[in-house]
C-alpha positions as a Markdown table, in Angstrom:
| # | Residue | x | y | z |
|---|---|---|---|---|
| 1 | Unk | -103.5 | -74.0 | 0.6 |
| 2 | Unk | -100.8 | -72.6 | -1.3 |
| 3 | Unk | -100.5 | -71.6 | -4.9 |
| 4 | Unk | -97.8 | -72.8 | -6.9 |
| 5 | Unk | -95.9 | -71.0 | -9.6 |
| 6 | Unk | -97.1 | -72.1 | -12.7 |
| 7 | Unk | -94.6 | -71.3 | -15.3 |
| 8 | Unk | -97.4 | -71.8 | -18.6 |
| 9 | Unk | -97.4 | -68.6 | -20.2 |
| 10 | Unk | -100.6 | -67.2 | -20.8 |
| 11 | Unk | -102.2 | -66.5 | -24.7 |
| 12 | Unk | -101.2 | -62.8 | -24.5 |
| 13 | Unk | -97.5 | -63.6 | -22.8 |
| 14 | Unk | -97.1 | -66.6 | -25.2 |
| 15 | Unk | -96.9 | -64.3 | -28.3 |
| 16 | Unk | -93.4 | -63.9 | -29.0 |
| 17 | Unk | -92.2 | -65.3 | -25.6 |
| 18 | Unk | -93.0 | -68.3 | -25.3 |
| 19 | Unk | -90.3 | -69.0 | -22.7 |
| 20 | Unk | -90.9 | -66.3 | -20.3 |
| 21 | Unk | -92.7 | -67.1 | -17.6 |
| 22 | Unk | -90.5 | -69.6 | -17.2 |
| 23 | Unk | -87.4 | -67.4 | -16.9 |
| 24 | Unk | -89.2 | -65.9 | -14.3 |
| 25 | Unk | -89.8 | -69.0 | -12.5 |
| 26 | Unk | -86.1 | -69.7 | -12.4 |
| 27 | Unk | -85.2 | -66.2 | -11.0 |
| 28 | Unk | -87.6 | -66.7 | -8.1 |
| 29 | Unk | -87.2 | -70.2 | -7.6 |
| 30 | Unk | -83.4 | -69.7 | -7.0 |
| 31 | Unk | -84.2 | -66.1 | -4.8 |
| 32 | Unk | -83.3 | -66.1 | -1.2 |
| 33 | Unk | -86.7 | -67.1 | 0.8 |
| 34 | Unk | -88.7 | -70.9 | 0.0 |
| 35 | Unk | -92.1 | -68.6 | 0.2 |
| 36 | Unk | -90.9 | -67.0 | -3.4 |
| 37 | Unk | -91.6 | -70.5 | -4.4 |
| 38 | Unk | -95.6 | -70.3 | -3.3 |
| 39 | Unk | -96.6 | -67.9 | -5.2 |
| 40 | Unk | -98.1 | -67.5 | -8.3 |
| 41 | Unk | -97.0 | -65.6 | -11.8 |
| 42 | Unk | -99.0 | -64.5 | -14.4 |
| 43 | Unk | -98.5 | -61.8 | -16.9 |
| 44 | Unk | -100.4 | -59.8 | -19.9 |
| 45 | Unk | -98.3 | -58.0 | -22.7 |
| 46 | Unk | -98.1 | -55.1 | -20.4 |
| 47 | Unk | -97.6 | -56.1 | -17.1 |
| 48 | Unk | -96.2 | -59.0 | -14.8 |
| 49 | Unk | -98.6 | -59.9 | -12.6 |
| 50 | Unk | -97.3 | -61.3 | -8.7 |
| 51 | Unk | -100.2 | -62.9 | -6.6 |
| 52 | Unk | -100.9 | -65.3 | -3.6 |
| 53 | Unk | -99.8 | -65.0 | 0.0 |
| 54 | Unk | -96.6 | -64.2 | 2.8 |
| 55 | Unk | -95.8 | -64.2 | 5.7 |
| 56 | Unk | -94.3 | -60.2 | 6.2 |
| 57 | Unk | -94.2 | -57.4 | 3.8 |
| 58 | Unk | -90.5 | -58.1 | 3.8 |
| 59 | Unk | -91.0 | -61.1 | 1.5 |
| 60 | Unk | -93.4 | -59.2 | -0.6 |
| 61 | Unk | -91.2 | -56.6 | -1.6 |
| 62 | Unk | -88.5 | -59.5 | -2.2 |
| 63 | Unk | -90.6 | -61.0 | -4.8 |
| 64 | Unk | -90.8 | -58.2 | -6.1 |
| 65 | Unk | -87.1 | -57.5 | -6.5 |
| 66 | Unk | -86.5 | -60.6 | -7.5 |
| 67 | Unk | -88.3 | -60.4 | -10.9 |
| 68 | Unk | -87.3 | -57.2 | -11.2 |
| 69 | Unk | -84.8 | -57.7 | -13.6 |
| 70 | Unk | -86.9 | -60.2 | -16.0 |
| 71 | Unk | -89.6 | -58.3 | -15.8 |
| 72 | Unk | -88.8 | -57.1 | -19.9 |
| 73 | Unk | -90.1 | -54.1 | -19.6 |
| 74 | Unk | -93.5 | -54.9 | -18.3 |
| 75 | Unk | -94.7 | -53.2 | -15.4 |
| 76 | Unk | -94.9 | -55.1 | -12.4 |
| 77 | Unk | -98.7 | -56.0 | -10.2 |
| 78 | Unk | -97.8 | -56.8 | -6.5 |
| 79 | Unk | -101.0 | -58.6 | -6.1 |
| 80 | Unk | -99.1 | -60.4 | -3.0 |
| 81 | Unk | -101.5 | -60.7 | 0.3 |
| 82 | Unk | -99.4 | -60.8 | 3.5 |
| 83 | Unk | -100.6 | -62.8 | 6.1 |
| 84 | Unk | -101.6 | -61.7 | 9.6 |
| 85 | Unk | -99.5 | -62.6 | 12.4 |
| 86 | Unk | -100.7 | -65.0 | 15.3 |
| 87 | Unk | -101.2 | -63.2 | 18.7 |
| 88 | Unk | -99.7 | -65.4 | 21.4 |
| 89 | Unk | -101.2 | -64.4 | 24.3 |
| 90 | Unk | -99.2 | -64.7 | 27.4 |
């Protein structure tokens, strides 16, 4: 099951902003890999807060470079799980 970006700001990121989470939606919605999409945003006065799962750490820290530059001074969570890779056995 993936989790979906959900671009509803939050009571403590609604004050004053009511429009950002949805900024950052845009920015990783348009980024380079269709997992950016699958994942979920949330964020507090403080910090932005990146959660649900990929497939490498690659992507991870692509997320996170993504939203760097909306991030308005918040701090940003990498809460982002990466997946295990399937053995194949020969």
């Amino acid at each position: 099951m993936a989790l979906l970006i959900d671009p509803i700001p939050t009571e403590s990121c609604a004050s004053g902003e009511p429009n950002y989470l949805d900024a950052v939606w845009a920015v990783l919605a348009a980024g380079p890999s269709p997992e950016l999409r699958r994942l979920h945003l949330d964020c507090t006065a403080e910090h932005l807060i990146l959660t649900g799962s990929v497939s490498s750490y690659y992507v991870k820290q692509l997320a996170q470079e993504t939203v760097r530059s909306k991030c308005g001074g918040r701090k940003i969570l990498n809460c982002i799980g990466v997946r295990a890779a399937a053995v194949v056995e020969a």
